[in-house]
Backbone as a ProteinNet text record, in pm:
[ID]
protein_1_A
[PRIMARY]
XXXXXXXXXXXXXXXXXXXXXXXXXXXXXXXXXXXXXXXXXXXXXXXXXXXXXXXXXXXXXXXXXXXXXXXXXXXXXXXXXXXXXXXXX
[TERTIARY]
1480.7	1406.8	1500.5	1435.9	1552.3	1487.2	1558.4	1547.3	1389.7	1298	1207.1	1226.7	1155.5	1178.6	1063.1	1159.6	1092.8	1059.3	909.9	864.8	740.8	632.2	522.5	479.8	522.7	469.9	424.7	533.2	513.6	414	405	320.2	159.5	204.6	32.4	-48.8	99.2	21.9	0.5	57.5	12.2	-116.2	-152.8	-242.7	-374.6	-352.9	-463.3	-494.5	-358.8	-372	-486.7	-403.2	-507.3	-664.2	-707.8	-803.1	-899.2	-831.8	-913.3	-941.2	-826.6	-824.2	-884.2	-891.2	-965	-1113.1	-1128.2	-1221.4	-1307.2	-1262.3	-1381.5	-1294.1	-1281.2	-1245.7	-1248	-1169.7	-1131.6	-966.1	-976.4	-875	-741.8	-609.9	-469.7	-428.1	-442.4	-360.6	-467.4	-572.1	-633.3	-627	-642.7	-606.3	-472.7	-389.9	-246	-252.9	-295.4	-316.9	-380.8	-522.2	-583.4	-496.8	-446.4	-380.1	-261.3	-215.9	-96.4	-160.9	-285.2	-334.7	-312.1	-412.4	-447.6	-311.8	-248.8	-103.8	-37.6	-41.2	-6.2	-94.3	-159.6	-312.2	-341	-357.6	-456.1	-325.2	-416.1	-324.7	-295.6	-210.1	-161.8	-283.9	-338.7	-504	-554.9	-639.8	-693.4	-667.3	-489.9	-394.6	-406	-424	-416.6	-549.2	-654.9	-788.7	-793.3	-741.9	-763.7	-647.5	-549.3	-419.3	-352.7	-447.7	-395	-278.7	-235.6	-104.2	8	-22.9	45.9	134.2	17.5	86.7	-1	88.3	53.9	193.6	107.4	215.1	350.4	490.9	576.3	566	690.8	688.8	776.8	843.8	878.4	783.7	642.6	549.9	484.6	501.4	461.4	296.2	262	145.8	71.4	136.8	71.7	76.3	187.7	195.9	87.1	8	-57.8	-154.5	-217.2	-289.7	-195	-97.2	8.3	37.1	78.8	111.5	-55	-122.7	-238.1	-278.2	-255.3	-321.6	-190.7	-61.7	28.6	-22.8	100.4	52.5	186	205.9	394.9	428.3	330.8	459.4	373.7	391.6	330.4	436.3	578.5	687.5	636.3	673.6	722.2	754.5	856.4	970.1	923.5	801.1	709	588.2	622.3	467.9	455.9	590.5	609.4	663.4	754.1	856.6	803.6	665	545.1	477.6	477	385	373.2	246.1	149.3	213	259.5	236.1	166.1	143.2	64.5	-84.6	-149.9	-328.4	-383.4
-1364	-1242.3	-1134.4	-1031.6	-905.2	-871.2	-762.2	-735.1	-646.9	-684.1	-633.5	-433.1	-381.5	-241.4	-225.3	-196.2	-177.1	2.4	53.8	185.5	135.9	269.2	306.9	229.5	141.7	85.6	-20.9	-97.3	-245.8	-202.1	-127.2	-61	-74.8	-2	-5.2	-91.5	-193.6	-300	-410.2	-417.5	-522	-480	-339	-290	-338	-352.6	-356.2	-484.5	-578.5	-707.8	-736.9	-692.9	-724.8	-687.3	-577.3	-522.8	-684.9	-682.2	-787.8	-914	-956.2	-1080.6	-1101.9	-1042.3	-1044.9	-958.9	-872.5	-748.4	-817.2	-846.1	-909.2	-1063.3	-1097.1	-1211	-1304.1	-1273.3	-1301.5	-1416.4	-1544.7	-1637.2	-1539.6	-1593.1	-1527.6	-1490.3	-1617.9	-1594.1	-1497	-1469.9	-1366.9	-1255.8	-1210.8	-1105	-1070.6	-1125.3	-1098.3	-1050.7	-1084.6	-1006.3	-922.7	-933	-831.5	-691.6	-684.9	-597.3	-548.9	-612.9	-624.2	-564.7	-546.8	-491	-338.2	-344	-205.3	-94.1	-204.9	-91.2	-59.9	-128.1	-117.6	-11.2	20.1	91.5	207.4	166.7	305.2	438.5	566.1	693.7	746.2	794.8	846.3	939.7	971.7	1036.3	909.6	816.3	702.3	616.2	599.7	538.2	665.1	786	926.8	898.5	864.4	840.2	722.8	632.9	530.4	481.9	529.5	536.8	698.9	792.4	835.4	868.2	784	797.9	739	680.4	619.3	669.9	722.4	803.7	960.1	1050.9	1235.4	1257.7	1408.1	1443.3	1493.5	1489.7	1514.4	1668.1	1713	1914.8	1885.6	1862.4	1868.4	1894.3	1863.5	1882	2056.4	2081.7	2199.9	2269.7	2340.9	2326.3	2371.7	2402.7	2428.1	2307.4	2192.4	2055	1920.3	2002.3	1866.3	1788.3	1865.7	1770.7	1699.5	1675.3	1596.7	1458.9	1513.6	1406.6	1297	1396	1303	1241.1	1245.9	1155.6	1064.7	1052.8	980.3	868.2	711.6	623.7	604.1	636.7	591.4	459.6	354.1	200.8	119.8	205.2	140.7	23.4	22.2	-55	-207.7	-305.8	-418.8	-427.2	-325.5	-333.4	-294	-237.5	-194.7	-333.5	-381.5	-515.8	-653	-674.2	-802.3	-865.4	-885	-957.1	-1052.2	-996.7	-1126.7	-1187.4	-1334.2	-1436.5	-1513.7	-1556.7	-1683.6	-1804.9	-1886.7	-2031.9	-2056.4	-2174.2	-2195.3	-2276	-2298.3	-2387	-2286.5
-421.9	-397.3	-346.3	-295.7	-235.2	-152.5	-91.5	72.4	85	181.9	180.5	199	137.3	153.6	349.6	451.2	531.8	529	485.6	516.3	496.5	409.8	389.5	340	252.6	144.8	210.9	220.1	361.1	473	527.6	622.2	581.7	450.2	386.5	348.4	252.6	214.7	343.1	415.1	565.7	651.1	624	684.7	610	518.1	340.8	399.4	391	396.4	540.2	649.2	797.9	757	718.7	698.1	619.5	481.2	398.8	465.9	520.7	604.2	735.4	804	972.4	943.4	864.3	874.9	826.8	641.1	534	533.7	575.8	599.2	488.6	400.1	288.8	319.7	235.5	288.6	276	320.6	334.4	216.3	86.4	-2	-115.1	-120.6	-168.1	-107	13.2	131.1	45.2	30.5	10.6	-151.2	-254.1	-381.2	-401.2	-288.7	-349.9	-274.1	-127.5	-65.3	-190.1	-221.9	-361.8	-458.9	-478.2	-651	-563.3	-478.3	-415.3	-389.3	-335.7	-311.2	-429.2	-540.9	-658.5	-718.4	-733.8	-789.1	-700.3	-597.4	-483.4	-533.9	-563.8	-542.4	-412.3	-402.2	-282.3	-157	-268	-193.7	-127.6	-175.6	-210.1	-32.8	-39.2	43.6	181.6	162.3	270.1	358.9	235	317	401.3	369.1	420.3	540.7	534.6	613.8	646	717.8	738.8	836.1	895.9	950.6	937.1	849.8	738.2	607.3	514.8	416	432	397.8	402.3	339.3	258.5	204.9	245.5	270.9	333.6	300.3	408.3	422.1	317	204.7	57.4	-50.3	-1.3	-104.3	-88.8	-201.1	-247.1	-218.1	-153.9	-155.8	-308.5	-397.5	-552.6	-598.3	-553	-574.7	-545.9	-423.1	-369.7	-451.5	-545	-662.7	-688.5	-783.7	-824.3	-733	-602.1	-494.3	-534.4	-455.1	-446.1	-518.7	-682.5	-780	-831.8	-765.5	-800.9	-696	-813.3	-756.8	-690.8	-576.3	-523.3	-550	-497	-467.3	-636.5	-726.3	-865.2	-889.3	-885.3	-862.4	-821.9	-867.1	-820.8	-690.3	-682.5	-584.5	-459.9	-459.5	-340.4	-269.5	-341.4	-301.6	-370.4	-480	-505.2	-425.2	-308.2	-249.4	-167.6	-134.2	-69.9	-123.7	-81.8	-135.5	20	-9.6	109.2	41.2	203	160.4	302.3	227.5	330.1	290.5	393.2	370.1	342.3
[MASK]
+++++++++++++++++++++++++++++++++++++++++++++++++++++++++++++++++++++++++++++++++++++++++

């Protein structure tokens, strides 16, 4: 595997993950894919509503830009939310 990317992404998807798992109490290793589809999938809006202190648009974003931001999907990548897997019962 490779080095976990420690930011937003990891942030979001662990947050996704706690949420599914303790909240809706959904077992670990489903908690852990479905958090994985979502971070893969959710748009940056989507991820703003639900984390906002988490992800917002940075002072780089344009304000003629912010549609754009918001309907992009940032961690669409592998490289954002594959590097975890459950073992475990």
């Amino acid at each position: 595997l490779w080095s976990v990317p420690a930011g937003v992404s990891t942030a979001v998807l662990f947050a996704r993950f706690y949420e599914l798992w303790c909240q809706k109490h959904l077992d670990p290793a489903d908690a852990l894919r479905d958090a994985q589809r979502w971070t893969r999938d959710a748009t940056n809006d989507e991820k703003h509503a639900r984390f906002p202190r988490l992800v917002a648009p940075g002072p780089d974003v344009a304000e003629d830009d912010l549609d754009v931001w918001a309907q992009a999907r940032a961690h669409r990548a592998p490289y954002f939310w594959a590097p975890f897997v459950f073992v475990g019962a």
